[in-house]
C-alpha positions in Angstrom: -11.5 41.8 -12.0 -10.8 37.9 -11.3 -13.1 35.6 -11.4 -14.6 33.7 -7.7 -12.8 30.5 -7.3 -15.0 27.6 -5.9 -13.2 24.5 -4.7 -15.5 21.3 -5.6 -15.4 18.1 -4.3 -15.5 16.0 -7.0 -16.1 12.2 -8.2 -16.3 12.3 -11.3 -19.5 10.6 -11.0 -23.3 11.5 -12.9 -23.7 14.4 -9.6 -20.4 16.4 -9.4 -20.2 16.3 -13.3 -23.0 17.9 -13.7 -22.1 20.7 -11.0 -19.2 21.3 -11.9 -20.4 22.5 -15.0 -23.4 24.2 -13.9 -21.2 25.9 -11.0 -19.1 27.2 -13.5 -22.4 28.4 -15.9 -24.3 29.8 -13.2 -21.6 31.6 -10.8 -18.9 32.3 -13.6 -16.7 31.3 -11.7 -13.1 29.2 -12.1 -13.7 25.6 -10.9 -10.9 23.8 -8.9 -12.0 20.1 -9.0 -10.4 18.2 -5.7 -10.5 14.3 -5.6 -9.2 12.9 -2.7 -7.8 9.7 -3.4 -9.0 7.4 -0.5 -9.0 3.9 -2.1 -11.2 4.4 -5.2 -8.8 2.5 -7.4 -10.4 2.4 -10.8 -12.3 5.0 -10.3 -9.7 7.8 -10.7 -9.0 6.7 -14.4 -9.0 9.6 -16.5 -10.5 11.7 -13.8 -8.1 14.9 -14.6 -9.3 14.7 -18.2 -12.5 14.6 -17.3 -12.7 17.4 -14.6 -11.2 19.7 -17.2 -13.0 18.9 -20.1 -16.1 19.7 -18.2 -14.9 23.0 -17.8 -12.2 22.7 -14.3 -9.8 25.0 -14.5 -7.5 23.1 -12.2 -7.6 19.5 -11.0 -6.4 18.1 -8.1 -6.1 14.5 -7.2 -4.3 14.4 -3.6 -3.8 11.0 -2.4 -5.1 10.8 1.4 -4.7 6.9 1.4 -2.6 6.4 4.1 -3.5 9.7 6.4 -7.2 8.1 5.8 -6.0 4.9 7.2 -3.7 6.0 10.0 -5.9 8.9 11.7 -9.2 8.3 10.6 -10.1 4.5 10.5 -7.5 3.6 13.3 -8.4 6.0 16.1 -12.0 5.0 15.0 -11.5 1.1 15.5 -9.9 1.7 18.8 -13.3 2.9 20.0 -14.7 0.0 18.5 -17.3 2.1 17.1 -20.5 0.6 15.2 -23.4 2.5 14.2 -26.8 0.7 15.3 -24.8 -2.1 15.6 -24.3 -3.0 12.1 -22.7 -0.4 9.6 -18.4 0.2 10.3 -19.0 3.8 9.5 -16.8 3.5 5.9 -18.7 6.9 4.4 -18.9 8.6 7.5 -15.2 8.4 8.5 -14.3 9.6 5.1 -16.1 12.6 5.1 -14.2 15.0 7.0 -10.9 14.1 6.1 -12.3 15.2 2.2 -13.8 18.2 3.8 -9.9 18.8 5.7 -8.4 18.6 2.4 -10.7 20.9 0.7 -10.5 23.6 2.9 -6.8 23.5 2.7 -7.0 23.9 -0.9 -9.3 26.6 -1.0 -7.0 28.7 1.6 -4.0 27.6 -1.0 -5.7 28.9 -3.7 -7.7 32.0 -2.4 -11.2 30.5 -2.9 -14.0 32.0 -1.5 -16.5 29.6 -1.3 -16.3 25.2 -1.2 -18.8 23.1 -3.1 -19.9 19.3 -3.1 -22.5 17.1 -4.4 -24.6 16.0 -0.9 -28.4 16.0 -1.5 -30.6 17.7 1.2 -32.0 14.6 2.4 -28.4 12.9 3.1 -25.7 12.9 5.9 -23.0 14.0 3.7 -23.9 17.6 3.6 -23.8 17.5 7.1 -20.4 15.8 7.4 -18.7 18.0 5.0 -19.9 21.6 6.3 -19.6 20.4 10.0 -15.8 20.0 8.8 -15.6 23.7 7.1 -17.1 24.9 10.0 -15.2 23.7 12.7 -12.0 24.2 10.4 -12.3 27.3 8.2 -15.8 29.2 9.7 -15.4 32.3 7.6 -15.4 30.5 4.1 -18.9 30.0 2.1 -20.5 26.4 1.3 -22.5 26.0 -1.7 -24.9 22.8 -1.7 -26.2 23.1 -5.2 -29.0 20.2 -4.3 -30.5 22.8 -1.6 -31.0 25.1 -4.0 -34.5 26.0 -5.4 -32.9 26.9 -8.9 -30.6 23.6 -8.9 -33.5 21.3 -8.4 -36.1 22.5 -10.5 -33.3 22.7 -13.5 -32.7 18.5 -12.0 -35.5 17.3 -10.6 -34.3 13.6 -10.7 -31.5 11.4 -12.3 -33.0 11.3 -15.6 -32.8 15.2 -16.1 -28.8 15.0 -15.2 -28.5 12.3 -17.4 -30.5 14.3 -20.1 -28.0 16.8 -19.2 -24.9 14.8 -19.2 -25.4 13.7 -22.9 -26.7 17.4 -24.4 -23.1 18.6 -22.8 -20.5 15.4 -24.0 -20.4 15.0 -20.4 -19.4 11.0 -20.2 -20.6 9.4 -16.7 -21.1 6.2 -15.6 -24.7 6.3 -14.8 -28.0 5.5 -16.7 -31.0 5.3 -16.4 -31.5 1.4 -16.5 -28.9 1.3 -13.6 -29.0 4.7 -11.3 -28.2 3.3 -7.5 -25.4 5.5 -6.4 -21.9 3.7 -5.2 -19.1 5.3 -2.8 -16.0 3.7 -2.3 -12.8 3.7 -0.6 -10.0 2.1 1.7 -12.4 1.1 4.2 -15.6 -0.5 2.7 -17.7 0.1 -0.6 -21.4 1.2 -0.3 -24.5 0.9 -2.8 -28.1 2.8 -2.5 -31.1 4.4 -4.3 -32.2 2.9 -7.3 -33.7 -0.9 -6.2 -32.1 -0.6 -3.1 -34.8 2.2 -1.9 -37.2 -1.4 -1.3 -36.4 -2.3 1.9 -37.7 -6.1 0.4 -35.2 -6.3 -2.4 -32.9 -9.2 -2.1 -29.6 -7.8 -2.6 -28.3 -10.9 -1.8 -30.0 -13.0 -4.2 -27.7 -14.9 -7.2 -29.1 -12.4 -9.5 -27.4 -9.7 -8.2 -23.6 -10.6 -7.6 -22.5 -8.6 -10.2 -23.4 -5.9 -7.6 -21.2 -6.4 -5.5 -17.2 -5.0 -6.2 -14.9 -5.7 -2.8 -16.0 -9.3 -2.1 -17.3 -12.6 -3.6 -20.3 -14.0 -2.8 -19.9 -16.2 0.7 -21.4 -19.2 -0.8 -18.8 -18.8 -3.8 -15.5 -18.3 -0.9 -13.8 -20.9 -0.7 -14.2 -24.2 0.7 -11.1 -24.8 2.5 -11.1 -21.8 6.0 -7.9 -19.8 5.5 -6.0 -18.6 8.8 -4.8 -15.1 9.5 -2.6 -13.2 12.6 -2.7 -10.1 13.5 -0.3 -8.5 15.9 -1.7 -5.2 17.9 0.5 -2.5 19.6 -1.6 -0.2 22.3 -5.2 -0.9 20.1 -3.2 -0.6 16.4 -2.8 -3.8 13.7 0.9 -3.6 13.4 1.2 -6.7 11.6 -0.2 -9.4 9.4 0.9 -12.8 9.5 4.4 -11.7 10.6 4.8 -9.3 8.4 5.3 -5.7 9.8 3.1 -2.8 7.7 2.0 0.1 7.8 -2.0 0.9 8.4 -2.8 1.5 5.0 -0.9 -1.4 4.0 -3.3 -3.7 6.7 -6.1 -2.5 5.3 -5.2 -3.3 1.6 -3.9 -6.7 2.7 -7.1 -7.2 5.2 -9.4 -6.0 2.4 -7.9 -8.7 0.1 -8.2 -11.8 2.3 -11.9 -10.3 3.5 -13.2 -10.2 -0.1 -11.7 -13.6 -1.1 -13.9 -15.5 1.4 -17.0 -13.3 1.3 -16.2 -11.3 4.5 -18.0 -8.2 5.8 -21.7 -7.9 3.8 -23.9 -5.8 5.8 -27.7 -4.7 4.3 -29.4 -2.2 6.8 -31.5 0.0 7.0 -30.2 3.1 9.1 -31.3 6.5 10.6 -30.3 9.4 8.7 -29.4 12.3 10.9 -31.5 14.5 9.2 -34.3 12.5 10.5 -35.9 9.5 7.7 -35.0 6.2 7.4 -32.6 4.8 4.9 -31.8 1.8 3.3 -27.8 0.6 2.5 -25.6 -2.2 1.3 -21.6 -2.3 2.6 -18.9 -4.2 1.7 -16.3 -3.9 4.4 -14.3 -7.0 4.1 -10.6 -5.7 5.4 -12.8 -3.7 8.5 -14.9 -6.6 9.4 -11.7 -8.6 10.2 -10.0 -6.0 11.9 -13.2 -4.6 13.9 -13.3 -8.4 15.3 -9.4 -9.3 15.7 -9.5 -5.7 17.8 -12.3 -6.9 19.9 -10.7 -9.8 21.0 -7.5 -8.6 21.6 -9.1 -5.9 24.2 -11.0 -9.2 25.9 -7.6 -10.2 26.7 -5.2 -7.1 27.6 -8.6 -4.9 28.7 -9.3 -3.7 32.4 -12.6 -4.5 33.0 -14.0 -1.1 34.2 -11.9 0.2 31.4 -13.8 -1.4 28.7 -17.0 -1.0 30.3 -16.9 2.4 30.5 -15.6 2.7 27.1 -18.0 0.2 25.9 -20.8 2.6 27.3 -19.4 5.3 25.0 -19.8 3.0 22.1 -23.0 4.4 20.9 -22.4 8.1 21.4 -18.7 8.0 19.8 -19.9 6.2 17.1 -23.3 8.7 16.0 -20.6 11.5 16.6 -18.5 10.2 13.6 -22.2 9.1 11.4 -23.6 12.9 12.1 -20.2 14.5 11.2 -18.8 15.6 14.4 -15.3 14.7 14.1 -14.1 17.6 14.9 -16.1 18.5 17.2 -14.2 19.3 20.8 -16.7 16.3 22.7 -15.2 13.8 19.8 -11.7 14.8 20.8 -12.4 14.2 24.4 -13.7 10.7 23.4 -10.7 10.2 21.4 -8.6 11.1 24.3 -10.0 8.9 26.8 -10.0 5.8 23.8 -6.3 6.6 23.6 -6.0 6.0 27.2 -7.8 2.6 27.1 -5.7 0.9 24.3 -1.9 1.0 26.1 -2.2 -2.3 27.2 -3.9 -3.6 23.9 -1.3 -5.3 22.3 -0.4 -9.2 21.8 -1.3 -11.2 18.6 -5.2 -12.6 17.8 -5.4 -15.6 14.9 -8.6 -15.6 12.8 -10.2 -18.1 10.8 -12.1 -16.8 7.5 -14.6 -19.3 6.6 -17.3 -18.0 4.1 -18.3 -14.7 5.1 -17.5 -15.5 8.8 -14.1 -14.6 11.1 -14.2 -17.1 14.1 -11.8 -16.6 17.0 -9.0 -19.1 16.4 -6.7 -17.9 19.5 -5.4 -14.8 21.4 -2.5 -14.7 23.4 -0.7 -11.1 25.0 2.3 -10.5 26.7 0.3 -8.5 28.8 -2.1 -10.3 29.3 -4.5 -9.8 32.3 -5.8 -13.7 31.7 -4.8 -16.0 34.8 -5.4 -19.5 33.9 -4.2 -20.5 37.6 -7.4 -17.8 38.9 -9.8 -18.8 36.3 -9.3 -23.0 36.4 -11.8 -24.5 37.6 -9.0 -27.2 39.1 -7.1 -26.4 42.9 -5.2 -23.1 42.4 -1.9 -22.9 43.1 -1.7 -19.6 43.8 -3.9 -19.4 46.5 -5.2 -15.8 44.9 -8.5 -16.6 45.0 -10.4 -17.8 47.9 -14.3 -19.0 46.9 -15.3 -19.0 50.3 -14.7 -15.1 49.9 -17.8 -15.0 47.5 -20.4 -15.4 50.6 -19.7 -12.3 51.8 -19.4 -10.4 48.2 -22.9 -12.2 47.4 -24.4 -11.0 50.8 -23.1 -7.4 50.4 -24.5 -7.1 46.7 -27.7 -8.7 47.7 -28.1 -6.3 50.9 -30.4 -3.4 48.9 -32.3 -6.5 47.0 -33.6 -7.6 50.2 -34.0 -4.6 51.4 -36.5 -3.3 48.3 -38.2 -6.8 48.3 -38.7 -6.4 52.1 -40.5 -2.9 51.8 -42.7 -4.4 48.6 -43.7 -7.1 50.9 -44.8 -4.8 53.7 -46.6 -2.4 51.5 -48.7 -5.4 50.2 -50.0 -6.2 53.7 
């Protein structure tokens, strides 16, 4: 009889070695290790070898780089979408496209059931089995951390570690350093270990050799550097002229972010599972982009349009964080998004300037910016007639004097 195939999602890292291997021990099952290749770089170094000297038997490393950039973090900047008003949502946006991939491979390969490394207490569980669910409902998730028999074999880091070494399991962790690290295309975050101090500087001189995408802004350099971007219907088309692809903006936004310290953001963050969380990003090329977008819809943008989308901000943007991409109500958002960005197009210049990008120009052949309205000299045009602005005052102001009239009355 054959064996059960599990699919695992796996880094490579001190977690998913160590499942892999107990997965295999526990279920006796065949392993199929799955890396998607979203930006990681370095990381994937001898990641095949690894996987199957841990006991994989099959490895794939599927590179999702440019699908990442073109329908996850696009459609997602469009929205403008910023969780709690800090954090660009570079783990979150990830998530389901992993989840996607894996599912694919475990119809490909008959597997029964999908595995991954997400804790109990994180958002990752939650991104990954939203994504089965929605995508592939009859096939079976195992979240090793969630169970009883998993966590009393690892009750913390040092026990996996322990583990690691008694099984010739090389990873990257140890005990003197054990805060966790996840990156890709779109940004690079760090937490637990120190970071779980809400009072740690993680910004102090000290700890530079932290950080991976960017240099430290007071080490940028001192002379600002200048950038273009050129937008068609919400989408960078363009850098400095040159035409590219999305995942070839991101590489080339991500270099010029991390050369002058762009895109640093510590937080700490609701979980969806309910407790707070402290983390540390590095989104240099998405920092850039986020604010070149912005000011590209300030130009080309109906007003109405952007407030209403701009009211959506918030909801869109915990849909992605919570793992609900997709989810029919995030679809509907993305539909309506869509809509808002056919007149976004034109070209926005940037200055970078030591971990700051400062509007430097925007101009639009669509433009909905009249400077013969907006002057503040005699217009020409005649479109605008201020003595038009006593009766638009008046109207407004009708059910303000009206409340304040029935106030006054009540007081008597």
């Amino acid at each position: 009889m054959a064996k059960q195939k599990i699919v695992l999602a796996y880094s490579g890292g001190l977690d998913t070695s160590i499942i892999l291997k107990w997965l295999k021990e526990t279920y006796d099952a065949e392993i199929i290790a799955f890396t998607a290749d979203i930006g990681q770089k370095e990381e994937l170094d001898g990641l095949e070898e690894k996987a199957l000297s841990t006991g994989a038997s099959k490895v794939y490393i599927d590179d999702l780089r440019e699908e990442f950039a073109r329908d996850f973090i696009y459609p997602m900047f469009q929205s403008g979408a910023l969780y709690e008003g800090q954090y660009l949502l570079g783990t979150s946006i990830a998530r389901p496209l992993i989840a996607k991939r894996m599912v694919e491979i475990a119809r490909a390969e008959g597997a029964t059931a999908i595995a991954h490394g997400a804790t109990g207490k994180g958002n990752d569980q939650i991104r990954f089995e939203l994504t089965a669910a929605a995508l592939t409902p009859e096939i079976e998730v195992i979240a090793p951390w969630r169970l009883e028999q998993f966590r009393e074999q690892f009750p913390g880091r040092a026990e996996m570690i322990a583990y690691a070494e008694k099984h010739g399991i090389p990873v990257t962790a140890s005990a003197a350093k054990p805060y966790s690290m996840d990156r890709n295309l779109l940004h690079i975050s760090y937490e637990s270990g120190v970071l779980e101090d809400p009072w740690f500087d993680a910004s102090a001189p000290e700890n530079k050799d932290m950080y991976l995408l960017s240099v430290d802004p007071e080490d940028a350099p001192d002379q600002a550097e200048y950038v273009e971007l050129e937008f068609e219907q919400g989408n960078c088309v363009a850098v400095n002229g040159e035409r590219m692809i999305p995942l070839q903006v991101m590489e080339k936004l991500n270099e010029l972010g991390g050369k002058h310290g762009i895109g640093r953001v510590d937080m700490v963050e609701n979980r969806f599972v309910g407790m707070k969380s402290r983390g540390v990003y590095e989104t240099p090329g998405g920092a850039i982009l986020f604010s070149a977008h912005r000011k590209m819809e300030s130009l080309t943008m109906d007003r109405e349009v952007m407030h209403l989308r701009d009211s959506l901000i918030s909801r869109y943007s915990s849909l992605v964080y919570n793992g609900f991409w997709f989810a029919p109500e995030r679809l509907a958002l993305q539909a309506l998004v869509s809509e808002s960005q056919k007149n976004v197009s034109g070209t926005v210049r940037l200055k970078l300037y030591k971990g700051n990008v400062i509007a430097a120009g925007v101009k639009s052949p669509v433009s909905l910016y009249n400077p013969h309205i907006a002057t503040m000299e005699a217009d020409p045009t005649q479109a605008y007639n201020q003595g038009d602005a006593t009766g638009f005052i008046r109207l407004n102001a009708l059910r303000l004097r009206v409340a304040s009239g029935v106030e006054q009355n009540a007081a008597k």
